[in-house]
N, C-alpha and C positions, 0 to 999 in steps of 0.2 A: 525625214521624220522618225520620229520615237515606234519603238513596235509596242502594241497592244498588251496588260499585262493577262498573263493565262489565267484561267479559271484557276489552278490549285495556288498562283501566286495570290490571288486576291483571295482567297481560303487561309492562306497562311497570312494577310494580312490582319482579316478579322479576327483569327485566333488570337493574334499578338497583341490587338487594341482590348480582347476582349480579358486576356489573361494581364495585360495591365492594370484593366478598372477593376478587375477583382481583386488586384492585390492590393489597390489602393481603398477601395469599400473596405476591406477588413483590416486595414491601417488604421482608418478610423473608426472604425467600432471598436477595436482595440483602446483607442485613447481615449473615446468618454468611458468604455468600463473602469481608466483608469483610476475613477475616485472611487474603486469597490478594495480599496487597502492591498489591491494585489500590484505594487509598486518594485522597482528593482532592487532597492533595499531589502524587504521583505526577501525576496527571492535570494539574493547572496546569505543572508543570513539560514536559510534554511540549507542552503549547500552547506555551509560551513558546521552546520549541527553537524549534518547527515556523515559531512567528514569525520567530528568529533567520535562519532557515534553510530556506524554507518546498520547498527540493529538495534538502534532504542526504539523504533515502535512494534521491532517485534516483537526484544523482552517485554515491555508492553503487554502487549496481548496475552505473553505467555504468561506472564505474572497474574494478569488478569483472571486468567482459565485457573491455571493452579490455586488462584482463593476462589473462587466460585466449585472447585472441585471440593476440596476441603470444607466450605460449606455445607456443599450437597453430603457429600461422606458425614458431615455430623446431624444432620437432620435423617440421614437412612438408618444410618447406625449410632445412637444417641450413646450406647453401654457401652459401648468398645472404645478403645485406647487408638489415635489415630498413629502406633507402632507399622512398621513396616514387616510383611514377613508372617507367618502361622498365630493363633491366639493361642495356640497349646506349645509355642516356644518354652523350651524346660521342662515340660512332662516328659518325662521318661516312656518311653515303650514299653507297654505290658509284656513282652516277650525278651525285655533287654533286662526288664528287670526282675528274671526270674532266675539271670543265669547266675 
């Protein structure tokens, strides 16, 4: 006759039935989200940006910040020139221009 299977075999059995139905439960839940446009087309296409392009959403962002900065800077300071650099660029120094 057959021997008996051990305790940790029939442990490592259910584990295995059990890690099977789990991967088959989110196989399918996978596939009805499939009508949520997140299809494999969809997906190569965005690799293929990201190739193109592999920092367009950060310029993005950065684009984003530097007009929302530029904004902000003309609402704090409405009179000033948005120049880079001192407001008294080209005034001479009272002591340069004495010599």
């Amino acid at each position: 006759m057959a021997k008996p299977i051990p305790l940790l075999g029939w442990i490592l059995i259910v584990f295995t039935v059990m890690l099977i139905t789990s991967l088959f439960i989110s196989l399918f839940s996978r596939l009805k989200e499939k009508g949520q446009r997140s299809n494999w087309a969809n997906t190569v296409k965005k690799a293929g940006d990201t190739l193109r392009d592999p920092f367009a959403e950060e310029n993005k962002k950065i684009h984003e910040l530097s007009k929302r900065v530029q904004r902000l800077k003309a609402k704090t300071y409405p009179n000033e020139h948005s120049q880079n650099g001192n407001h008294e660029a080209g005034v001479k120094n009272e002591h340069q221009s004495h010599r």
